[in-house]
N, C-alpha and C positions, 0 to 999 in steps of 0.2 A: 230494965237490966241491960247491960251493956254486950254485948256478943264480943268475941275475942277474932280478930281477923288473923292468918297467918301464913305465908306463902313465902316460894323462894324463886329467888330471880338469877340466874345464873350462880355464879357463889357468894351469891348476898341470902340472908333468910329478914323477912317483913313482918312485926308484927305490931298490930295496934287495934286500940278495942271502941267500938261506935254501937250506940243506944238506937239510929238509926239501920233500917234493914239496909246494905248495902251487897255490891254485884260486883266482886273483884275482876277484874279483868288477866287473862293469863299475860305475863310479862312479856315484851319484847324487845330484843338488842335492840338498839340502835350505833349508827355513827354520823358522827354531825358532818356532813359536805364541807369544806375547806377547813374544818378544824380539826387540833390535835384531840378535842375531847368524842369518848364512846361512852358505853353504858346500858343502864337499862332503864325501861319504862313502866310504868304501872299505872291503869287506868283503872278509877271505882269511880262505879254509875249507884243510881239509885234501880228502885224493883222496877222503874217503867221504862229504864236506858238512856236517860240523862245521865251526859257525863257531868259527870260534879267536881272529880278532885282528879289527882294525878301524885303521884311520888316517883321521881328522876333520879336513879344513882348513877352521877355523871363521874365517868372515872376518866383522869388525865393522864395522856402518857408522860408528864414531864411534874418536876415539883410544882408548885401553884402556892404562894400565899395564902396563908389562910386568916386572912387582919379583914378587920371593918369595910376599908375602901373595897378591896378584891368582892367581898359578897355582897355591899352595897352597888356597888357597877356588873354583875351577873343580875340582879333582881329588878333593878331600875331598867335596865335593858330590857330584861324581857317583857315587862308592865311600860313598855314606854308607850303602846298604842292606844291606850286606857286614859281615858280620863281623872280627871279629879285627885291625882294620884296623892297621898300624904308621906308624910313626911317617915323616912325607916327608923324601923325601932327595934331594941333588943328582943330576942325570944330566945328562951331556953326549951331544945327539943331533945328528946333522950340524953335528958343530963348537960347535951354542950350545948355554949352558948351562939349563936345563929342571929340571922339578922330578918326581917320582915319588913314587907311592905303591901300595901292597899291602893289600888284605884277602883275605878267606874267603870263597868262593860258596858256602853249606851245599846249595843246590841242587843242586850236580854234584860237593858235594866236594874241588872244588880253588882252588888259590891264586890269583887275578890279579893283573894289573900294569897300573898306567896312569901314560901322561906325558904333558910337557904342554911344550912351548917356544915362545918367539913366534919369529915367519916376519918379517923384513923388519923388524926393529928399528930404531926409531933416537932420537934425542937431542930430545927435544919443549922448544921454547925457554919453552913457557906452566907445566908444569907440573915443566920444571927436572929430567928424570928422563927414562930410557929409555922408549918407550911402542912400542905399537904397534895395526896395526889386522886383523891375524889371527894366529894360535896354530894349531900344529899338536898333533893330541891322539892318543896311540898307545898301544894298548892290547889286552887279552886275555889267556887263560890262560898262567899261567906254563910256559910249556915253553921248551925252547932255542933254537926257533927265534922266538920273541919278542926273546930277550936277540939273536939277528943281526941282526933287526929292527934292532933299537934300535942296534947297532953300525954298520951300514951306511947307514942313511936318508940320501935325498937328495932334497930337494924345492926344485925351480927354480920362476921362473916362463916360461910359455913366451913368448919373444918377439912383439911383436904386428904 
């Protein structure tokens, strides 16, 4: 039976539910060094403190594209150290549609998985195309309770 995971990260609330026992980690701001993007972090370990996965609400301060290319090149980038990488493919995570991609850790051996979806989409009148101004980023080693992950996520924001 699945466990219902549920936490809030600044004014984001996180919810998603794993058949495996996992160890949420309390959220932490970041901001990126030279860049315009901040956010927050979420770390789940398993019960012996392997980290396994991670969920990224990267908020930008400026509008961002939200099209194929734009989360195809945020994913590819960050997997670019990985081997064996394959080729990205659609995922649909909490309803939107997202982008994913796969390589090799040679360091542990095993396979990862990262995605990528914008959070709060919408219809930009200047640049004539969907856009937005954060992406949620999910990711870590391939195991099954990643793929619940990814079937279950739900990220609101919390009311103010």
């Amino acid at each position: 039976m699945a466990t219902k995971y549920q936490l809030d990260a600044g004014p984001y609330a996180a919810k998603f539910n794993s058949t495996q026992e996992l160890v949420v980690l309390p959220p932490l701001q970041h901001t990126e060094k030279g860049s315009h993007a901040s956010g927050w972090d979420i770390g789940i370990q398993d019960n012996m403190s392997h980290s396994l996965f991670f969920i990224a609400i990267i908020e930008e301060d400026q509008v961002t594209l939200a099209t194929k290319d734009t989360m195809d090149g945020i994913v590819k980038n960050n997997m670019a150290r990985f081997t064996g990488e394959k080729p990205i493919t659609s995922i649909k995570i909490d309803g939107i549609n997202g982008r994913m991609i796969e390589a090799y850790n040679p360091e542990v051996g095993m396979k990862l998985k990262q995605a990528i979806y914008p959070f709060d989409a919408f219809y930009d009148s200047f640049y004539k195309q969907v856009a937005t101004k954060c992406f949620i980023l999910v990711g870590g080693f391939d195991l099954p309770a990643l793929d619940e992950i990814f079937g279950s996520l739900n990220i609101t924001k919390n009311a103010k």
